[in-house]
N, C-alpha and C positions, 0 to 999 in steps of 0.2 A: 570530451569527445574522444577520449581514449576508453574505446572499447576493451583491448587485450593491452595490461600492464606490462605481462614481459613473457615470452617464451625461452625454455628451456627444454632443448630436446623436444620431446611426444608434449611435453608438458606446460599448458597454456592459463596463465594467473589471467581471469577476467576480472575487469574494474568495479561491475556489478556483484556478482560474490563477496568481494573485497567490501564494500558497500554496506552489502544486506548483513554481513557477520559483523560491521561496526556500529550499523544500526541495532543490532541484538544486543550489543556489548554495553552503548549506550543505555540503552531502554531498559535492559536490568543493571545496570547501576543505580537509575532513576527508579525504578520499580522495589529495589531494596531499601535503598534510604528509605523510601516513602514509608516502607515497609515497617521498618525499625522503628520510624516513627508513630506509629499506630500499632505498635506490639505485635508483629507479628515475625515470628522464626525466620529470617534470611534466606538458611536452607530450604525452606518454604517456599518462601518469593522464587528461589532458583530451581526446583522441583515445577514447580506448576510452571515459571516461562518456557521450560523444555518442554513440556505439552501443548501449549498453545502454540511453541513453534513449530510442534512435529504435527501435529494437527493443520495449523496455519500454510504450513507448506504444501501439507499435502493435497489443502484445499483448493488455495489459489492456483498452486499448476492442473489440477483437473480441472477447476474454470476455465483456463486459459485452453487447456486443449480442446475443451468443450467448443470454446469459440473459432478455433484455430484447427479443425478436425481435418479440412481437407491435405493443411500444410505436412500434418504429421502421418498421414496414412499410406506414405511415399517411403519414408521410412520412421518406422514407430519408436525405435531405440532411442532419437534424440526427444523422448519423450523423459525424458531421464536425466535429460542437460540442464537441469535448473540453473547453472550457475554462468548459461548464457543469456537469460532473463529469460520471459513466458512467465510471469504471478499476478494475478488480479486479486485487488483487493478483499472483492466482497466474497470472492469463494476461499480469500485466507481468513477472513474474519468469522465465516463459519465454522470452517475446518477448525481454527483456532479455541470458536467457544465452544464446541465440542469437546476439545481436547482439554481446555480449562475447568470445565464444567465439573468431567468427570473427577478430577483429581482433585475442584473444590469439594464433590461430594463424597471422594472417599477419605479426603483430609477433616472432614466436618468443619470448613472453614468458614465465613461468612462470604455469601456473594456480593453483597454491596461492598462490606468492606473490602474486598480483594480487588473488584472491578473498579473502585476510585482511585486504590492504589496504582493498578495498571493504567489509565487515563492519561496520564499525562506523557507518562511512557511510551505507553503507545504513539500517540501526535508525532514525539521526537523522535520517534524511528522510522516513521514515516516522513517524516521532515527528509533525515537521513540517507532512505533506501529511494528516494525519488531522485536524489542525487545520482546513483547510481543506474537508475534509470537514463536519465542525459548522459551519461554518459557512454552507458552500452547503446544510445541509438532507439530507443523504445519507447513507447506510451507517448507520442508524439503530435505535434496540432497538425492543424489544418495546414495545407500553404500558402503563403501570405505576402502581402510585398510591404509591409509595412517594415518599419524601422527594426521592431522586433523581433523580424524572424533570423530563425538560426540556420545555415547551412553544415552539414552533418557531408566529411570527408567518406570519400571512398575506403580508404585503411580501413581492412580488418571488415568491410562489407555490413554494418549498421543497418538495424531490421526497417529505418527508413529508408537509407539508399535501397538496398533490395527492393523496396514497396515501388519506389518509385521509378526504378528501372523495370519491374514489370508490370507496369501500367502505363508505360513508354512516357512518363514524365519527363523522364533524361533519356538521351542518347547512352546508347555501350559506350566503354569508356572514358565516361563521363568523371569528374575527380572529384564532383560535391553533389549533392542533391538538390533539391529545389528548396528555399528558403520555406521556414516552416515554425508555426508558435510555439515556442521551448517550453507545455504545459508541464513538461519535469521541472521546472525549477520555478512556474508558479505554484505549481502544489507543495514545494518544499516549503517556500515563504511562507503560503497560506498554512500548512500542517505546524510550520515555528509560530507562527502568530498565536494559533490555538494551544500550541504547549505554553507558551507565556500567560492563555489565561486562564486556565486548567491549574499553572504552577500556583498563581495567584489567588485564583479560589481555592486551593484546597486546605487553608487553615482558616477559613471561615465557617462558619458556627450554620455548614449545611446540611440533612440529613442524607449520613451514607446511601451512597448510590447514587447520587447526584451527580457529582462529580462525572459519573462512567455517562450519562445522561446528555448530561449537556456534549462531554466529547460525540455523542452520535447523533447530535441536532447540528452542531458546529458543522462538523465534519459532511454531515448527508449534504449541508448548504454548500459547502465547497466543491465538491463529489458531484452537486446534478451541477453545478455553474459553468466548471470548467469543462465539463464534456460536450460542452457546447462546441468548444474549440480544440476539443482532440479530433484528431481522425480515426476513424474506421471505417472500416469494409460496411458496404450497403445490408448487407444480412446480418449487423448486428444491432439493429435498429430494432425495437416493439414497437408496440402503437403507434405505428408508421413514425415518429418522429420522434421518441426518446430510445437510449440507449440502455440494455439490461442493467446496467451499471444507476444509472438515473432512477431507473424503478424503484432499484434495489437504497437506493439515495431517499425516497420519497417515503419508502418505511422506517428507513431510519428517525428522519424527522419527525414523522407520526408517533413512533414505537419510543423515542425517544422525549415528546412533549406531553403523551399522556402518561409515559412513567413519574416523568417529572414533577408533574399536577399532582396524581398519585400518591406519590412519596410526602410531598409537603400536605396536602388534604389528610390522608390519615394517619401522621404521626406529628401533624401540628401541634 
């Protein structure tokens, strides 16, 4: 719940940056070994994460402002603050295989193979950068009176407190927020759980691609479950009752059980 680690002067180190660059660090570590192990150039592995992350970035914050338009039209510059959080997932996962994509096809690399290798990577960076999220105060539950829920301090104004001061949850000068489900750090558990079993399958005898497959059936399962219990603004609801992120959840599982089928039918 330490949003800002430490200022110096003009100069403000956020927890969530700090976060998301050790979730990167992470994830191509993991992403290279894998890498090395299935033959393929390191340099390589390090070339393409820098794409999926410059892609992935740029995806997820224009999800995010997509969703969050009215907040930034006040003033558009901190459209630019990435490193005070604003990333969703599934517009960095676009952005990302974009950004992947192209640098598998100008590298003439293989897609399955690189996307197995990325698999498990991925999970643990998301494990990671959800940490990061608890603690800038972001991607937040519902609010709750069960045992579980976390109160989120006023220091440093946490995009909860904010939420909840302007929807008069809390009184002004109020020192905590209202108790609320810490979905950041069950997504972390849930995203670890899937990197243990991605780590686990990925020296078994399954046909490349798989591996990336199953992370987006896993993943889409945890993704529509938990958004049950985050919060959002009533406008970001479809089908009057799931949320873009769920939809986008529901293709996964689809896109990722008939790849699956796919790949074992015709290369059985």
């Amino acid at each position: 719940m330490h949003r800002v680690l430490f200022r110096i002067g003009d100069f403000t180190l956020y927890s969530y940056g700090v976060m998301l660059l050790i979730a990167y660090l992470v994830g191509l570590w993991i992403a290279s070994r894998e890498g090395k192990r299935r033959g393929i150039d390191p340099k390589k592995i390090e070339s393409l994460a820098f794409w999926i992350i410059l892609g992935g970035v740029i995806g997820a914050r224009i999800w995010y402002v997509l969703e969050h338009l009215s907040d930034y039209s006040r003033n558009p510059f901190e459209i630019l603050m990435i490193w005070r959080g604003g990333l969703v997932f599934y517009g960095g996962f676009i952005g990302g295989f974009i950004g992947g994509l192209l640098y598998i096809r100008l590298s003439k690399l293989s897609f399955y193979r690189v996307s197995d290798i990325f698999a498990p990577a991925l999970a643990i960076a998301f494990a990671i950068g959800r940490i990061g999220c608890f603690l800038n105060g972001c991607c937040y539950g519902k609010i709750t009176n069960s045992w579980i829920g976390v109160r989120f301090p006023a220091r440093d104004l946490p995009p909860v407190y904010c939420d909840h001061l302007k929807h008069g949850y809390i009184e002004p000068g109020a020192q905590w927020s209202l108790p609320v489900i810490p979905t950041q750090l069950i997504s972390t558990v849930d995203c670890f759980i899937i990197f243990l079993i991605l780590w686990y399958l990925r020296k078994k005898s399954l046909k490349e691609g798989s591996l990336f497959f199953i992370f987006l059936i896993l993943y889409g399962i945890h993704r529509f479950t938990i958004d049950f219990f985050r919060y959002y603004e009533g406008n970001a609801l479809v089908l009057k009752y799931l949320t873009l992120s769920q939809v986008m959840s529901i293709v996964f599982i689809i896109t990722g059980s008939f790849m699956l089928f796919y790949r074992t039918r015709t290369e059985a």
